[in-house]
Structures are given as structure tokens and as C-alpha cells.
RODO-2510 file (C-alpha; in nm, 4 decimals, decimal comma):
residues 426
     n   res          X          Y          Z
     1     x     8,7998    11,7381     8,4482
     2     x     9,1498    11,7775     8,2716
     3     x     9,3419    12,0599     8,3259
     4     x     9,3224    12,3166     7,9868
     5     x     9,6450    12,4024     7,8492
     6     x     9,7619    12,7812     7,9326
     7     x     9,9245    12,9721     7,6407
     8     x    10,0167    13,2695     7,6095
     9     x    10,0654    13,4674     7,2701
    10     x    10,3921    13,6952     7,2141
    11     x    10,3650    13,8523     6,8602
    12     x    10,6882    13,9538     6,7008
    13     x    10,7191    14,0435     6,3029
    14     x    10,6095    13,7828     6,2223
    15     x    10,6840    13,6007     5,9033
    16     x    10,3720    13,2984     5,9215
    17     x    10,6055    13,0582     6,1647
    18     x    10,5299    12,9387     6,4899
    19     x    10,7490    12,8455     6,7827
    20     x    10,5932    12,6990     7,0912
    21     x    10,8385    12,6799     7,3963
    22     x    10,7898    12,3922     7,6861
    23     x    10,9360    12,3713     8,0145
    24     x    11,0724    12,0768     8,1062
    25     x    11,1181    12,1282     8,5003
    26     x    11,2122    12,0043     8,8460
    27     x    11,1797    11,6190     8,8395
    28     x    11,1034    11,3842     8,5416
    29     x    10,8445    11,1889     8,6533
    30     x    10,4603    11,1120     8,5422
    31     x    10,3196    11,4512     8,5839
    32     x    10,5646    11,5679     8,3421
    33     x    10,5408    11,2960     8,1083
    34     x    10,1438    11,3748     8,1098
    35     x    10,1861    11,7377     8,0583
    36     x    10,4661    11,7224     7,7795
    37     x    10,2738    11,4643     7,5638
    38     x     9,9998    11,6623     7,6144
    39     x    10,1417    12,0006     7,4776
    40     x    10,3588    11,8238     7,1773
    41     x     9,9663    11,6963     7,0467
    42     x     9,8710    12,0483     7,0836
    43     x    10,1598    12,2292     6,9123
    44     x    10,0957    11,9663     6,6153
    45     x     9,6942    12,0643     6,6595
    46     x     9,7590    12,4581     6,5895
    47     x    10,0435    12,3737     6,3576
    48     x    10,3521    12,4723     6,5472
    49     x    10,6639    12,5156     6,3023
    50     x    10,8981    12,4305     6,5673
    51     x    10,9045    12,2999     6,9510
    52     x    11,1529    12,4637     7,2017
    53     x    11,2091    12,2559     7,5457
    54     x    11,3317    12,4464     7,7876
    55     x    11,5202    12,2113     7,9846
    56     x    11,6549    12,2242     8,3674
    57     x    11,6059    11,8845     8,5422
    58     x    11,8127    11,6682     8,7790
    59     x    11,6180    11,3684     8,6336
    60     x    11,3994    11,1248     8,7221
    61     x    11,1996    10,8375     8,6700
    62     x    11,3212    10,6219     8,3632
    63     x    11,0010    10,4660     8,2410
    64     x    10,8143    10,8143     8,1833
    65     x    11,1676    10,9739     8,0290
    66     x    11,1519    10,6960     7,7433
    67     x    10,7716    10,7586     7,7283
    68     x    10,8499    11,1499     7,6607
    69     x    11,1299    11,0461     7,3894
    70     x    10,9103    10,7943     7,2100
    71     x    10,6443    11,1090     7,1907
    72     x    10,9350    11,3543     7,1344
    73     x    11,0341    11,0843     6,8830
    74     x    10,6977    11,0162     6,6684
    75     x    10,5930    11,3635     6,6091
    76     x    10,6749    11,5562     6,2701
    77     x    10,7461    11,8704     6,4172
    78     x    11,1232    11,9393     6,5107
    79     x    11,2543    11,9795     6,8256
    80     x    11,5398    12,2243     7,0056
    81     x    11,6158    12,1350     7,3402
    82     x    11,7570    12,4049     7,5292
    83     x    11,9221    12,3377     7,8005
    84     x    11,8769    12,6270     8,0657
    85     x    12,0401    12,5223     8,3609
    86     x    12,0994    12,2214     8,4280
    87     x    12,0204    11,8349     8,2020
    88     x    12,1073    11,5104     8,4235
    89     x    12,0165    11,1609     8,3844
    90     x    11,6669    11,1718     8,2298
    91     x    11,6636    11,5163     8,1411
    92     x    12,0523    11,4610     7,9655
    93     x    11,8861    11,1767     7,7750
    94     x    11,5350    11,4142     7,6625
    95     x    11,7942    11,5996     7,5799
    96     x    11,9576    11,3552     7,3082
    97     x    11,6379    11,2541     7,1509
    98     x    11,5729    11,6101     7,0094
    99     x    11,6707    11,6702     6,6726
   100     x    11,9107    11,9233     6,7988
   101     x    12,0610    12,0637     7,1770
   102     x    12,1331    12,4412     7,2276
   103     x    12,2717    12,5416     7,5592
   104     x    12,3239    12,8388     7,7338
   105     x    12,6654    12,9499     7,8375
   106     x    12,7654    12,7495     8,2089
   107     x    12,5153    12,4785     8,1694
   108     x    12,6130    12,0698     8,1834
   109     x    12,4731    11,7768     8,0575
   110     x    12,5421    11,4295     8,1220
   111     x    12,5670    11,2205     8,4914
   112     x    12,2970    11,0171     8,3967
   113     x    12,3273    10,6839     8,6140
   114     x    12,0442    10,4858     8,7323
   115     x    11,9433    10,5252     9,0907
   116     x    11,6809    10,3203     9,2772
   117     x    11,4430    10,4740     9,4838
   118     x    11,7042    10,4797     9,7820
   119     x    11,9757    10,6365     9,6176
   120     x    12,1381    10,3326     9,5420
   121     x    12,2659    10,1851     9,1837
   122     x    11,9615    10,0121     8,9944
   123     x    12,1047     9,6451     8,9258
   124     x    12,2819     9,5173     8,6373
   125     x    12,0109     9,4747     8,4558
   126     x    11,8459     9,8286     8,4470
   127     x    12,1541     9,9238     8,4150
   128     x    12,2426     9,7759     8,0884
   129     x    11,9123     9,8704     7,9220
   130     x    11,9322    10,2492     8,0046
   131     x    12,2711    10,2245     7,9137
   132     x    12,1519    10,0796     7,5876
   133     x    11,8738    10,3623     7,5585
   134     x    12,1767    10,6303     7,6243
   135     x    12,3538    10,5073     7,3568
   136     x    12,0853    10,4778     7,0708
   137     x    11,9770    10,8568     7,1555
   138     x    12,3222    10,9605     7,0682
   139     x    12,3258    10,7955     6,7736
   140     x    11,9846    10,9186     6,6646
   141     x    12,1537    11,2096     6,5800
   142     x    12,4736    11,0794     6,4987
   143     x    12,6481    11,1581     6,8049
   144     x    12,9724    10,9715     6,9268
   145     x    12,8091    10,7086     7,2096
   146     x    13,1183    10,6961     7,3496
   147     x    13,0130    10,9983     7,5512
   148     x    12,6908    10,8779     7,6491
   149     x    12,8189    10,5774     7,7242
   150     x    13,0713    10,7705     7,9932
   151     x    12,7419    10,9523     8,1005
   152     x    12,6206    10,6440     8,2412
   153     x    12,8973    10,3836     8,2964
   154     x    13,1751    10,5035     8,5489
   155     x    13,4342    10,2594     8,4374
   156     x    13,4789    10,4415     8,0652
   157     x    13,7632    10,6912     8,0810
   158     x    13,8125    10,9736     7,8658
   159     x    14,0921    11,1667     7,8976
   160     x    14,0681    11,4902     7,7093
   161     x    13,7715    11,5706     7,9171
   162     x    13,9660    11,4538     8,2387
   163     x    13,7153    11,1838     8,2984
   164     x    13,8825    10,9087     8,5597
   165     x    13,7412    10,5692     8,6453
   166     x    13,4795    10,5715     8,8789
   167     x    13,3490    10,9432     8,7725
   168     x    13,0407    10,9738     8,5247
   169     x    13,1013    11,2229     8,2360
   170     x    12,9239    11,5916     8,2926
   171     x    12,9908    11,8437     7,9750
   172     x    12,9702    12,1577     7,9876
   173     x    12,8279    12,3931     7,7506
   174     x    13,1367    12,4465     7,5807
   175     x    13,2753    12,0596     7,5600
   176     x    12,9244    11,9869     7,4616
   177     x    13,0117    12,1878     7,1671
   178     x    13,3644    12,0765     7,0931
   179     x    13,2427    11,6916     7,1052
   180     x    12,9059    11,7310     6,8748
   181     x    12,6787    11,7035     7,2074
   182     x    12,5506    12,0739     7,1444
   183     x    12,4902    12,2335     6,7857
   184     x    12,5342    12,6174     6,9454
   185     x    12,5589    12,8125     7,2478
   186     x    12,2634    13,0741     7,3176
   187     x    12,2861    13,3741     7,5832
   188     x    11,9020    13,3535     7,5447
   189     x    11,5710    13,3079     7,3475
   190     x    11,6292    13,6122     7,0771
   191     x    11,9995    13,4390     6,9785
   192     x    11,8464    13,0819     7,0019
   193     x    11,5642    13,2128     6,7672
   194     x    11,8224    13,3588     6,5541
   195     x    12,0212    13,0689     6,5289
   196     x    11,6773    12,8784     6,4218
   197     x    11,5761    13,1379     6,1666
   198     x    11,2755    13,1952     6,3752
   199     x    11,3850    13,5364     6,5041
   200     x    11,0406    13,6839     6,3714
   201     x    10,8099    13,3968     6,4253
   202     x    10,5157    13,3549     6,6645
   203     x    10,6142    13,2442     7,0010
   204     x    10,3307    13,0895     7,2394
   205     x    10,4106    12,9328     7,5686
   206     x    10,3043    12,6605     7,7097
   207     x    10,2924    12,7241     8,0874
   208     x    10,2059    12,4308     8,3473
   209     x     9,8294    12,5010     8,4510
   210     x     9,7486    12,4692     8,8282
   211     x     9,5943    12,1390     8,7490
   212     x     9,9470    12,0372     8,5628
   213     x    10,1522    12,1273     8,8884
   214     x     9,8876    11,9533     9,0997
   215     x     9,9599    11,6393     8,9106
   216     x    10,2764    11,6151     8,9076
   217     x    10,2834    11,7078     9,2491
   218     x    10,0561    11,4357     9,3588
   219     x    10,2385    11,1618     9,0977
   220     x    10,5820    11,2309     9,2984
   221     x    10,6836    10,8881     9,4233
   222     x    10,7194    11,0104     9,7363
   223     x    10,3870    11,1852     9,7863
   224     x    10,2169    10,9016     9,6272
   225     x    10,2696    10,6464     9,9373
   226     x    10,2098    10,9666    10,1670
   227     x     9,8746    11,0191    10,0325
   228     x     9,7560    10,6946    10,0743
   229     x     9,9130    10,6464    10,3877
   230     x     9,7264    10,9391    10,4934
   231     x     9,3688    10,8356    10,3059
   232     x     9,3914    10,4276    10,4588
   233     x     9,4612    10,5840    10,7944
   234     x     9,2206    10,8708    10,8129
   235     x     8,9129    10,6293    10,6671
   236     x     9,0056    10,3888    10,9325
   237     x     9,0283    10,5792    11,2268
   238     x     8,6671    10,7415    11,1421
   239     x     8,5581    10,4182    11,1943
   240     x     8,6645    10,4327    11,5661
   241     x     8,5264    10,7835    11,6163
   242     x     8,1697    10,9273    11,6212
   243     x     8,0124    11,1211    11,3068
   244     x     8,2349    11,2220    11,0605
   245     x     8,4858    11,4529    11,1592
   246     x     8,9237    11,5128    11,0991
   247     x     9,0282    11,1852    11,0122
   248     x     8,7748    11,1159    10,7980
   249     x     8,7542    11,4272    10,5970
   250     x     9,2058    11,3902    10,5800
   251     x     9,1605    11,0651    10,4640
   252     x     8,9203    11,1154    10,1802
   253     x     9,0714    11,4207    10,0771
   254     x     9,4016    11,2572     9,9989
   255     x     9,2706    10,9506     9,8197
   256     x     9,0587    11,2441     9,6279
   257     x     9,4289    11,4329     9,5213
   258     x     9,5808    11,0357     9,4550
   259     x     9,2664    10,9895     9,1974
   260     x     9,2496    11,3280     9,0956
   261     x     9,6119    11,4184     9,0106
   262     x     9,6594    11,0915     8,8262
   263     x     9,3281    11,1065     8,5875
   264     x     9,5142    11,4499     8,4997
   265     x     9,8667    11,3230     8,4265
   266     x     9,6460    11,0616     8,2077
   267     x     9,7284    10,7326     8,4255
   268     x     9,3660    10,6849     8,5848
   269     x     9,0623    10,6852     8,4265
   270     x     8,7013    10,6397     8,5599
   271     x     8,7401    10,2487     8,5859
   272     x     8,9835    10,2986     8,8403
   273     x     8,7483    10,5087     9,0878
   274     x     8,4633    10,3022     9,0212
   275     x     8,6508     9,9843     9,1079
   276     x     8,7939    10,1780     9,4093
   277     x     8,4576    10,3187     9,5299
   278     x     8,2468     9,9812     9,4605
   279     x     8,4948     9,8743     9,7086
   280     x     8,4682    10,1099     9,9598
   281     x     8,1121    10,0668     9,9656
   282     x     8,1461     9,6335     9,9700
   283     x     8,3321     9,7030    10,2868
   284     x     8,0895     9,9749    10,5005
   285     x     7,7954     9,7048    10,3849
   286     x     8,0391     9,4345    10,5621
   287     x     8,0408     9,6034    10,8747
   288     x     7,6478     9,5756    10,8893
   289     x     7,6098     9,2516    10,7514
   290     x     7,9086     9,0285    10,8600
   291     x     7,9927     8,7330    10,6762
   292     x     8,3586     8,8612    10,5128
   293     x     8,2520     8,7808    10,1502
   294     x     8,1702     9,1559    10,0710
   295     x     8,4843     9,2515    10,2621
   296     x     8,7165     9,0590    10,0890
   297     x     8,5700     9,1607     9,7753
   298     x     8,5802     9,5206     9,8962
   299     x     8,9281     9,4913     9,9726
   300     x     9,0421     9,3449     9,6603
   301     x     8,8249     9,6080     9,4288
   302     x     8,9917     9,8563     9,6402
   303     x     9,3398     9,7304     9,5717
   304     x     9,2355     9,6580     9,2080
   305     x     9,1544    10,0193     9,1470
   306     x     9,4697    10,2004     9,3013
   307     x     9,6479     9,9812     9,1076
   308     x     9,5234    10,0871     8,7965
   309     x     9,5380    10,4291     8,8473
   310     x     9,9528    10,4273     8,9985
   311     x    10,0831    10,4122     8,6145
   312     x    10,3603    10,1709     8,8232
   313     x    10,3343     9,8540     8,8838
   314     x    10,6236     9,8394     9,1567
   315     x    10,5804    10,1827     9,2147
   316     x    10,2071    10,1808     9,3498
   317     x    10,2903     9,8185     9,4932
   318     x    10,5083     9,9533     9,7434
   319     x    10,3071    10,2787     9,8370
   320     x    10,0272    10,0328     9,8969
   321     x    10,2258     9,7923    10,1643
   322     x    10,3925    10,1490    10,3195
   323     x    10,0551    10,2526    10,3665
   324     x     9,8926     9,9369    10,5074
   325     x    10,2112     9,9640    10,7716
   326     x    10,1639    10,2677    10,8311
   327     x     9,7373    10,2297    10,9109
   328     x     9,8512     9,9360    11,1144
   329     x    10,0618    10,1156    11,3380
   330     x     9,8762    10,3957    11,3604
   331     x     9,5424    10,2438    11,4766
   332     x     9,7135    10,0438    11,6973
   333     x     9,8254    10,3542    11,8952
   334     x     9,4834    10,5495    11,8455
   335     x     9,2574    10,2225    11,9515
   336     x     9,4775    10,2150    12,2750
   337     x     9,4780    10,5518    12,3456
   338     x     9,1613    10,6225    12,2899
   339     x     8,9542    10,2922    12,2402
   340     x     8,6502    10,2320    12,0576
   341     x     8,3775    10,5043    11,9960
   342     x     8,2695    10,4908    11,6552
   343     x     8,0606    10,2718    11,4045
   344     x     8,2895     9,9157    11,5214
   345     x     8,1970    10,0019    11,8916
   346     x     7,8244     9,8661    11,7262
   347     x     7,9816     9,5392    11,6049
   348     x     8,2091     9,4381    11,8669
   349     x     8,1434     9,2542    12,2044
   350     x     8,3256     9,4623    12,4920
   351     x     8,1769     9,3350    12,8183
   352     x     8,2631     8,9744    12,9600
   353     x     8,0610     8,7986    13,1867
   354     x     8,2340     8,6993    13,5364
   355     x     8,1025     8,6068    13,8598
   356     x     8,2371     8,9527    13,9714
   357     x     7,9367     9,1126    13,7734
   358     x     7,7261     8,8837    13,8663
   359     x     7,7066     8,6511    13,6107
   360     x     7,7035     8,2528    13,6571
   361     x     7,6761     7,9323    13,4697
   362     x     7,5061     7,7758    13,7725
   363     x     7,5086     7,7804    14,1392
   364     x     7,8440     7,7691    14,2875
   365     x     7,8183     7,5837    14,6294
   366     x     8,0807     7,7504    14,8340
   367     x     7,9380     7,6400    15,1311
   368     x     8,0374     7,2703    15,0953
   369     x     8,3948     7,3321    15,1383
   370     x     8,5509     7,1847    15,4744
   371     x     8,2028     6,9426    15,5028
   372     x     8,2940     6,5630    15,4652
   373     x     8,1013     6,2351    15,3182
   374     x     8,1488     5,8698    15,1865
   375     x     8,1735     5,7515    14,8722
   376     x     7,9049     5,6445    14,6704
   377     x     8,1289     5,4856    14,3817
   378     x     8,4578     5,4550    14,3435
   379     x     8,6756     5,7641    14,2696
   380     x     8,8913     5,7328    13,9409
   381     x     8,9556     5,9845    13,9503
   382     x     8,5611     6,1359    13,9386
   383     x     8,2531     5,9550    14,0558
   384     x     7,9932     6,0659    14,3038
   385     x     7,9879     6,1254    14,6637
   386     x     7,6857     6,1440    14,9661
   387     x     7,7463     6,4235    15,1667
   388     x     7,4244     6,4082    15,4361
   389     x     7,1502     6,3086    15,2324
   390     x     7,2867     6,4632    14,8935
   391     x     7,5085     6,3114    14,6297
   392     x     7,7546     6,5247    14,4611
   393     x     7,9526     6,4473    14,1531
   394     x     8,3014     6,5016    14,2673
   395     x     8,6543     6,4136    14,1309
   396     x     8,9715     6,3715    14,3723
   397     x     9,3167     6,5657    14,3085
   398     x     9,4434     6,2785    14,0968
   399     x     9,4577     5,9622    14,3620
   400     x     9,2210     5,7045    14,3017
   401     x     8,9846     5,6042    14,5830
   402     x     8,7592     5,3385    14,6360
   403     x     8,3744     5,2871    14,7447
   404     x     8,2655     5,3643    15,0815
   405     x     8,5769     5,6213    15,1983
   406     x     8,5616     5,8967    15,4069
   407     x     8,6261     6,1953    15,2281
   408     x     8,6461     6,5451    15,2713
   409     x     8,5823     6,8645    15,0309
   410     x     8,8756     7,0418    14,9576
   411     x     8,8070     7,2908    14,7045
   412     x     8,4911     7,4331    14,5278
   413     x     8,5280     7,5748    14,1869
   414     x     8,2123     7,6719    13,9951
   415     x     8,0954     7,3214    13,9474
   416     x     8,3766     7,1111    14,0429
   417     x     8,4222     6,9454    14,3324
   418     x     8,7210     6,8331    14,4728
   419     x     8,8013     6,5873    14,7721
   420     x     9,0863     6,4410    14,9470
   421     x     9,0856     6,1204    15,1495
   422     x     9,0661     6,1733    15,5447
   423     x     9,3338     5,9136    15,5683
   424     x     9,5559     6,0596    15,3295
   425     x     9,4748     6,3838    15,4622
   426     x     9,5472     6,2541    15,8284
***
């Protein structure tokens, strides 16, 4: 089920040591969280001398870059990071928690500011605790905090680096390197070796697999509320089609990818699909045996289980209520362009009954309309009327009339009656 690792064996000299080189790319975010932790337990399986991360990242997700640096930060085996391109925000702070950074020439490092999911600043309080987590990184290495603290707080000002108030610090290679934020600058992998000793060691890489970019594909936070936008929708709207056909197969393809791609990163496991497929299966038994028990349970298994595979709490929270908008709007639109044809067609009562089609209560006596008659009993307003030789319970437009009036019939509306006074009326 889990993707296998893909590694690839360069043979130099040789002198016994072994250097395995990771990419950390593109976002930091589940996927990559997964696939790291992953490849650090298998460098320390085969014995790896030393770990090279290969790092060019704008950042990303907070709670899986401090789950990388506690990994990063509990294995034996030391760790470069080399910083290819580019290291913001959460990469800048994988960065500090190796035992040492090596850059290549016109890289940066730093700008590592909290951001919501909007682009906005996080509050105060996130704030402060990355802040926090900035600063011990630096100093896990005994680095001045000062300049992670200008990484992350715009109000510190540093003025050998021209660093104003309202900027966030960005070093490059070389000021890395003049303030202790880089141990050496590398043109490439033969002078980084060099500068490691390793120059004739073993070098295997460890490449993402096409399970690995699946993952972290499918773990984005934006493709996570896509995919089960698209899965509630699709399942839904097969329920207002015949057979099985498009929507259907969309939908339960991308709740497939959503389980899939997170048992790989390592944030699902097989209680989660269980929980999500009892549920699926508590609500098609609802639709044959009404009673909503079984849905509501359905529902709430279903939840349950997408829950426990998002690896979020907030995160899959508000992919959930995006995609229950999203399923809501979009049947709406389907059921009234193209009504009801599927399974519910089965369970819900189209047709009314109207005397149009044919259908009445009892026997409507149009013909007594215009006739007149006397009252039997006093009208209050109902009571009973003889009209000829019949009596007909009757009730008057409001006026109260008394025994033994002429009256006449006004108005004949499945069974009511109505009357009017021939005085009044006169």
C-alpha cells in the first residue's frame, strides 16, 4: 500500500562512508513531512554516515515543519542542510534545526512570518509561539536569535543588514556567512562533500516515488477541500441519476485519492476508511428503509472518518463545511435543471392529487349554487339548512342568522356551503 522508497546508488572511491541526500521541495506541508520522516528512518536503517537536505521551499504549513525538526532533531545521524535556491518561513526554520547550513552562492534564507490560510498574519498568538520556535532553532546551534527573531517579527531593526521597521530579515548567502547563519558557501555537491570530508563516500538519493508526489499532492490544503468537494457532490448527484455513471465514478475517485494519499503521507490508517465506508453504507440502507437512525449514524461515521484521516483538526474542519456548501449548491442547480431520475425518484412522492386529475375527497355539489332554502337551525355562523326536501350543513359569510330565514347559496367549495340572507342580499 505505501509507496517504497526510490534510491539510487552513485559509487565514488569510496572510503566505507555514506551520504544520503533529500529533497526538501515546493511546499512544506504533510506530504513532505510523511516522506522526510520516512527517509531519515531509512538512512538510520542502512546506516547513513551523514544526511544532506537539499533545500528550496517558500514554506508552508507550521505544524508539519516542527514535526520534520523534532524528527530532524531525535535522530543520531548529522544533518547538512543545503540550501539550493531558495529557504523561507518553514523551510528557513528546517533549515536552523540542522546541525549545520551550507548554501550555494545567490541563495536567501529568512522571511519566515506566519500567514493564515488567506494570506493574512496568523494572530498574536501563533505568532508568538513560532516566533518562540524561530528563536530556540537558532540557538540550537548557537546562533545569534536576534536574526531569527528579525526573520519573523517586522518591528526588529538591524541596521548593518539594512533591515527597516516593517521589513522581515532575508540573508543572503554571503550575510548568512558573515552573521554565523551559514558554516560555508558551496558552488555544488563535489565542494559541499569536500567541505564535509565526504568527497569519496557513497552517495544514494532519495528521490520522491510517484506515490510520495501523489501524497503530497493530494495533502495540499487546497486540494484537500477540492477533493471532497468533488467526492460529496459526485456521490450525491448519482443519487439523482440512473445506474452509475460520471458523477458517481468523479466522486468516488476523489474520496479514493483523499484516503489514499493520506494513508501514504502516514495520517490515515484503515480505521479511518472503515469508519468512512460503514457510513456510506448506514446511509444507502437509509434510503430503503427510512426511519433517519441509520442516516444520522451514517453521517456522523462518515464525518468521524475524514476526520481522522485530515492530520488537521481545523484544517479538515473547514474542507468539510466548503464541501457541504459546495454539494448544496450544486444539487440545488442539477435537481432544478434536471429533476429527479435516480434511486430518490423511488422514495419521494411527486404527483399531488387535485380535482384537476380527477381526484376528490367527496362529491362537490356545484349544482346547488344560485338555489335557495330556509333555515333549519339557526346560523352562527354554521348550522343546517332545507333546500327542497334535503338538508345541507351550511355556514353563512360571517353574519349570524336565525331559524326559519330565507336563504340563498352563494358559493360551493368542495364541501362547504355558503349562504347569504335574501334580505341582506336584497
Amino acid at each position: 500500500m505505501y509507496g517504497l522508497i526510490s534510491t539510487q546508488h552513485v559509487f565514488s572511491a569510496g572510503k566505507g562512508k555514506t551520504v544520503t541526500f533529500i529533497p526538501v521541495e515546493h511546499e512544506v506541508e504533510r506530504g513532505l513531512e510523511a516522506f522526510l520522516e520516512r527517509n531519515i528512518k531509512k538512512a538510520e536503517e542502512d546506516g547513513t554516515d551523514h544526511i544532506v537536505l537539499e533545500i528550496y521551499t517558500p514554506g508552508g504549513r507550521v505544524d508539519a515543519a516542527l514535526h520534520i525538526a523534532k524528527v530532524m532533531r531525535e535522530t543520531e545521524i548529522p544533518i547538512t542542510a543545503y540550501v539550493v535556491k531558495n529557504a523561507f518561513s518553514a523551510g528557513a526554520y528546517i533549515a536552523l534545526n540542522a546541525d549545520q547550513i551550507v548554501m550555494k552562492p545567490s541563495t536567501t534564507i529568512g522571511s519566515a512570518a506566519v500567514i493564515d490560510g488567506q494570506g493574512n498574519a496568523a494572530g498574536q498568538k501563533a505568532e508568538s509561539a513560532w516566533k518562540a520556535e524561530m528563536l530556540a532553532a537558532a540557538e540550537l546551534n548557537d546562533r545569534d536569535p536576534l536574526y531569527a527573531e528579525a526573520m519573523v517579527d517586522p518591528d526588529i531593526e538591524i541596521s548593518e543588514l539594512n533591515v527597516k521597521k516593517g521589513d522581515l530579515l532575508t540573508l543572503t548567502a554571503s550575510e548568512a556567512l558573515k552573521v554565523g547563519y551559514a558554516e560555508k558557501i558551496a558552488q555544488d555537491r563535489q565542494e559541499l562533500l569536500a567541505y564535509l570530508n565526504l568527497e569519496d563516500a557513497k552517495v544514494l538519493e532519495s528521490n520522491p516515488t510517484f506515490a510520495d508526489k501523489i501524497a503530497r499532492f493530494v495533502t495540499n490544503p487546497v486540494v484537500v477541500p477540492i477533493l471532497l468537494s468533488l467526492g460529496s457532490l459526485g456521490l450525491v448527484l448519482e443519487l439523482y441519476t440512473p445506474g452509475f455513471g460520471l458523477a458517481g465514478s468523479i466522486g468516488a475517485l476523489s474520496l479514493m485519492l483523499f484516503f489514499y494519499g493520506h494513508m501514504i503521507a502516514g495520517l490515515a490508517g484503515w480505521e479511518a476508511i472503515i469508519l468512512f465506508g460503514v457510513g456510506l453504507v448506514l446511509i444507502i440502507l437509509e434510503l430503503f428503509l427510512p426511519g433517519g437512525i441509520m442516516g444520522i449514524l451514517g453521517v456522523a461515521a462518515m464525518l468521524t472518518g475524514l476526520i481522522l484521516a485530515g492530520g488537521s483538526l481545523s484544517g479538515i474542519l473547514i474542507a468539510i463545511a466548503i464541501a457541504i456548501v459546495v454539494t448544496i449548491i450544486g444539487s440545488y442547480f442539477f435537481i432544478k435543471s434536471f429533476g429527479y431520475n435516480g434511486p430518490l425518484k423511488r422514495l419521494v412522492l411527486f404527483d399531488s392529487t387535485s380535482s384537476e386529475k380527477g381526484y376528490l375527497s367527496h362529491q362537490e355539489r356545484i349544482d346547488l349554487t344560485g338555489r335557495t332554502g330556509v333555515t333549519a337551525t339557526p346560523l352562527r355562523p354554521s348550522g343546517s339548512v332545507k333546500v327542497d326536501e334535503e338538508y345541507l350543513d351550511v355556514v353563512t359569510e360571517g353574519s349570524y342568522i336565525e331559524k326559519g330565514q330565507l336563504v340563498k347559496i352563494v358559493k360551493v367549495s368542495g364541501g362547504r356551503v355558503v349562504v347569504r340572507s335574501v334580505e341582506n342580499n336584497e
